[in-house]
C-alpha positions in Angstrom: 19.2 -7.4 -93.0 18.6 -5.2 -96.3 20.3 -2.0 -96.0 18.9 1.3 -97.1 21.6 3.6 -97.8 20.3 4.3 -101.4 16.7 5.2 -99.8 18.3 7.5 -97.5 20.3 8.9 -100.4 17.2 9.2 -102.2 15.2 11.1 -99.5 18.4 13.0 -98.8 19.2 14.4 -102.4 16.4 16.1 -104.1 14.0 15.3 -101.3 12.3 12.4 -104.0 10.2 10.6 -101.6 8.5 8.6 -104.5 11.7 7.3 -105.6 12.9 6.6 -102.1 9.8 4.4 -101.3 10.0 2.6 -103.7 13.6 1.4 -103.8 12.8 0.4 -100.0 9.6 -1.7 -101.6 11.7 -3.5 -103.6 14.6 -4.4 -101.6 12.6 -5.9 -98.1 10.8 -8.8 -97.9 7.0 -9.2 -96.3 8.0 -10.3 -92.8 10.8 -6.9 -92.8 7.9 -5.3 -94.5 5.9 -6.2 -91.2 8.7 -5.3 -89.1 9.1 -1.9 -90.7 5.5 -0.8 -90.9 5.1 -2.2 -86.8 8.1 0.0 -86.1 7.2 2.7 -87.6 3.2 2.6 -86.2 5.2 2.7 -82.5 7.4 6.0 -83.9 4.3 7.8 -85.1 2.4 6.8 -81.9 5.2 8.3 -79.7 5.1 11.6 -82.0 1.5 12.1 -82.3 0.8 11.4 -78.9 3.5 14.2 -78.0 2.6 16.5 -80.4 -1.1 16.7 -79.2 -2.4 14.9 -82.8 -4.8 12.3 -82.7 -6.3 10.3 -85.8 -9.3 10.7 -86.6 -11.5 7.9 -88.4 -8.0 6.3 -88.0 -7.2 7.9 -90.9 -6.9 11.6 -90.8 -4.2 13.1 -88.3 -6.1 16.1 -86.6 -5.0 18.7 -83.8 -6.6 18.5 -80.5 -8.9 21.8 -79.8 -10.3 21.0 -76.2 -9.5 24.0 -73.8 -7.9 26.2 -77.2 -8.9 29.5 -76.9 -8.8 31.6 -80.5 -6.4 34.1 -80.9 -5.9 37.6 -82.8 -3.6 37.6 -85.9 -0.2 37.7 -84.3 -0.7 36.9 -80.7 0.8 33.5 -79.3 -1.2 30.8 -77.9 -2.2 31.4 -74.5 -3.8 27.6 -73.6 0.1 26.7 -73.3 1.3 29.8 -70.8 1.3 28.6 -67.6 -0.3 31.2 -64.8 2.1 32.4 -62.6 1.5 32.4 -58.5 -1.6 34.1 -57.4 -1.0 37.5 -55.5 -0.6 37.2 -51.8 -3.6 38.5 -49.7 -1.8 40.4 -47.1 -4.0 41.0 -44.5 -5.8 44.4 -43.2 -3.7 46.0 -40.4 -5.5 49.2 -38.8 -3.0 51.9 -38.1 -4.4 52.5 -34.5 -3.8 49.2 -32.3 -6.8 48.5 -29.9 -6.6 46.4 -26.7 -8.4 45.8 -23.3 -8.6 43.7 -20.7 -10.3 43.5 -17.4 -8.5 41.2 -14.3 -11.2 39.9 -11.6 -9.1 39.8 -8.3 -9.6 38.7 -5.0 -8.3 41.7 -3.1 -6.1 44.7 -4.6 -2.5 44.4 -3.3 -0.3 46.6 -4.5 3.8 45.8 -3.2 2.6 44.2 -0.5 0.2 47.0 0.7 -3.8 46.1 0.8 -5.9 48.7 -1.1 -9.3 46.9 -0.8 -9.2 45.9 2.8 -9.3 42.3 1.8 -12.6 42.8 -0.5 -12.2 41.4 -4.1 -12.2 44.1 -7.2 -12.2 44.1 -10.9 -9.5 46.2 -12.6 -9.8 47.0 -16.3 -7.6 48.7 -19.1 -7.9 50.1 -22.8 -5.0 50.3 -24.9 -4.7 52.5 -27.9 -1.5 52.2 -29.8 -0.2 54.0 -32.8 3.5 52.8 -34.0 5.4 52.9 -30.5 3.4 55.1 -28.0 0.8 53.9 -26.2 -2.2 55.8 -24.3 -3.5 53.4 -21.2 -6.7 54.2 -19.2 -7.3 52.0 -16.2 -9.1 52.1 -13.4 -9.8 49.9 -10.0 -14.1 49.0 -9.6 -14.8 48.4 -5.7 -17.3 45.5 -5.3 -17.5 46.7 -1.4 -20.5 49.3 -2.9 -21.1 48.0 -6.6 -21.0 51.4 -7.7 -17.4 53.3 -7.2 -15.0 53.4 -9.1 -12.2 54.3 -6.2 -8.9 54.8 -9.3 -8.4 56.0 -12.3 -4.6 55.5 -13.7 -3.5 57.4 -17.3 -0.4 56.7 -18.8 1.3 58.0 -21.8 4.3 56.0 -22.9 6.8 55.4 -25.7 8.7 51.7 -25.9 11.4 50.5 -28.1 13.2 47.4 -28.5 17.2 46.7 -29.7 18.0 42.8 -30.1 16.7 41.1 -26.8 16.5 44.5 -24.5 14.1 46.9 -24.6 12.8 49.5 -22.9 9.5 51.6 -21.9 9.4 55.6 -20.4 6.3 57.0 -19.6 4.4 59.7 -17.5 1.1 58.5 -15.6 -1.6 60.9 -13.7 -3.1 58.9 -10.5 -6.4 60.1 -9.2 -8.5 58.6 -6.5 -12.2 59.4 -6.5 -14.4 58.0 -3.2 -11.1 57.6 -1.7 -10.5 60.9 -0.1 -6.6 60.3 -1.3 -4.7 63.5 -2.9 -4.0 62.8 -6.8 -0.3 62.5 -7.6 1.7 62.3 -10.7 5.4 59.9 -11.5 7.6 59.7 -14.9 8.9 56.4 -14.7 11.3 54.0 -17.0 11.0 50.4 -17.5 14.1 47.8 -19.0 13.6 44.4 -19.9 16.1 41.4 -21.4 14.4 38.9 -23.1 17.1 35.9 -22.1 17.2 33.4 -19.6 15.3 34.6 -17.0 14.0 37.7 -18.7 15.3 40.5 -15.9 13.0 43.5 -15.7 14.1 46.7 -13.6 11.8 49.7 -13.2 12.1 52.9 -11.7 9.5 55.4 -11.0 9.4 59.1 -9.2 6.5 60.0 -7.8 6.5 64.0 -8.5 3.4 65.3 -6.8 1.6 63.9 -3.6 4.1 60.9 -3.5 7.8 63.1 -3.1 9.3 60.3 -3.5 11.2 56.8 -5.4 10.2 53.1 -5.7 11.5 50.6 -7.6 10.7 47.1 -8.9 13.3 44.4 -9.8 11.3 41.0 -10.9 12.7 37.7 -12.7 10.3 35.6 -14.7 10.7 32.5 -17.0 7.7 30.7 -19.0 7.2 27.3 -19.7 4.7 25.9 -21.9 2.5 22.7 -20.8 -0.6 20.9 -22.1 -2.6 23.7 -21.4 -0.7 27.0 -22.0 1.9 28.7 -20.9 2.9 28.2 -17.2 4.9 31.4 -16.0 6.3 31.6 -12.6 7.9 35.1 -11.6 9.7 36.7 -8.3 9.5 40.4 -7.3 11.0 42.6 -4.6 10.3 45.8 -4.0 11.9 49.2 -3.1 10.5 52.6 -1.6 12.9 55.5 -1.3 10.8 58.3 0.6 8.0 57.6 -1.4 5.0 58.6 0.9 8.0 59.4 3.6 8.8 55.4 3.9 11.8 54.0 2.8 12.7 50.3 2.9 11.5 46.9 1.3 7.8 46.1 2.2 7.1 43.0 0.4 8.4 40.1 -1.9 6.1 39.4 -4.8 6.0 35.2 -6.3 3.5 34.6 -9.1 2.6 31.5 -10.8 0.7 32.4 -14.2 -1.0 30.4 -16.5 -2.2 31.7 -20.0 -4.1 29.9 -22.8 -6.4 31.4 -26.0 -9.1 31.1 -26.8 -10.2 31.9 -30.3 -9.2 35.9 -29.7 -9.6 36.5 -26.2 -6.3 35.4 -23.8 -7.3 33.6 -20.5 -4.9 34.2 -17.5 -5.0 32.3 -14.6 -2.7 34.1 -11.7 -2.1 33.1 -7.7 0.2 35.4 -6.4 1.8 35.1 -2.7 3.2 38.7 -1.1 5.7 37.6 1.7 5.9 40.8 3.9 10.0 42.0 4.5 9.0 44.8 7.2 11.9 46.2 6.4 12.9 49.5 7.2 9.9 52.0 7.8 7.6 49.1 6.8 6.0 47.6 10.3 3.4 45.1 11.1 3.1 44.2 7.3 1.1 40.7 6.8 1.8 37.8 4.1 -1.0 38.3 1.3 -2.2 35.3 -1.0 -4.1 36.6 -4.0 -5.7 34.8 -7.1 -7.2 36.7 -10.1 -8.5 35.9 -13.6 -7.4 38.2 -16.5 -9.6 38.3 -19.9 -7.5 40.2 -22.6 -8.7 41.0 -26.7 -7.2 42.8 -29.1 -7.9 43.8 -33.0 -6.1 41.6 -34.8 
């Protein structure tokens, strides 16, 4: 092989390409000539083709100019600035949260106590939320004459959470129209555990009409399935004076199972009440109760 240390020393001092080319001319053969000119068509090739130039009439390199946008004197080429991520959409959140729901049930037992004399009723809510307090209107609609409704329950209440516990306080006003009952009024204070069997302990005093405590201690633990979440629960129940009776009346088992449905939650609950006549509570009968409970909120 020829070398080429004088046409390097050539191209190197001075910059005299002329002279440079043609000492290589003269010192390499035709078939080096072949090999020289085939190596460097492959070095251009790789160049050109990373460079963006591209022959044209395979004779004239030219710069590519699809997708080049013209810009001022003094401002960089945007075509090669790559966009950066697109802003997230965050979603519209309304600062007042709005609920409802409405439960068809079979007959309104409340602890073990029938309030419906074994007739079915619908029972319906509206939430309205606004950070952590919560205003709750509900009332009790008695299919006996399709046109009462015999209870109307406002509540005003404040919840919180820390870690897995949390807890709910609130005050609710009790009226009864068509009943003939006296209205009465309870504070009352809810905990909760979120853990294993997700305890809940509540304790309410009945300040007006009632004169009196009850409380509610209830275990509950969901499961999910094929088709929703499958929630069984237990409940007991505990009256101190409340309506001058003191003692357990009832023992509360629910089987629950929820599912949803585009926006609006499906429950699905069969409840058994096993009577405890215990204590002032006499002649107390087992209950069975199933009920369907539509529930929407704004999203």
């Amino acid at each position: 092989m020829i070398t080429f240390n004088r046409c390097i020393t050539s191209f190197i001092k001075g910059g005299n390409i002329k002279k440079g080319i043609t000492l290589l001319l003269y010192q390499i053969n035709k078939s080096e000539a072949r090999l020289l000119m085939t190596m460097l068509f492959c070095i251009c090739s790789f160049v050109f083709d990373k460079t963006g130039v591209s022959f044209a009439n395979e004779t004239t390199p030219v710069l590519k100019t699809e997708n080049v946008a013209s810009n001022p004197p003094g401002v960089k080429d945007k075509s090669f600035v790559q966009p950066g991520p697109e802003p997230e959409q965050v979603p519209f959140k309304y600062p007042l949260g709005v609920s409802m729901d409405t439960t068809f049930i079979s007959r309104y037992i409340w602890q073990g106590l029938d309030y419906s004399d074994q007739k079915p009723t619908q029972q319906s809510e509206v939430i309205l939320t606004f950070k952590k307090i919560s205003g709750i209107v509900w009332f009790n609609y008695d299919f006996q004459t399709f046109k009462d409704i015999n209870e109307y329950d406002l509540t005003l209440q404040y919840g919180d959470k820390i870690g897995p516990s949390g807890i709910v306080a609130g005050y609710t006003y009790l009226t009864y129209p068509h009943r003939g009952w006296s209205d009465s009024e309870e504070i009352w204070v809810q905990g909760t555990y979120d853990h294993l069997l997700n305890p809940t302990l509540s304790l309410h005093d009945d300040f007006n009409s009632g004169r009196g405590w009850y409380y509610s201690f209830g275990i509950s633990h969901p499961f999910e399935w094929p088709i929703g979440n499958l929630t069984p629960a237990a409940f007991v129940y505990y009256h101190d004076h409340y309506y001058g009776n003191s003692g357990f009346p009832s023992a509360e088992f629910d089987l629950t199972d929820a599912f949803v449905f585009r926006q609006v939650t499906s429950s699905l609950k069969f409840s058994f009440y096993r009577a405890l006549n215990a204590g002032d509570f006499k002649n107390l009968d087992d209950q069975f109760v199933y009920s369907l409970n539509l529930s929407w909120s704004l999203p």
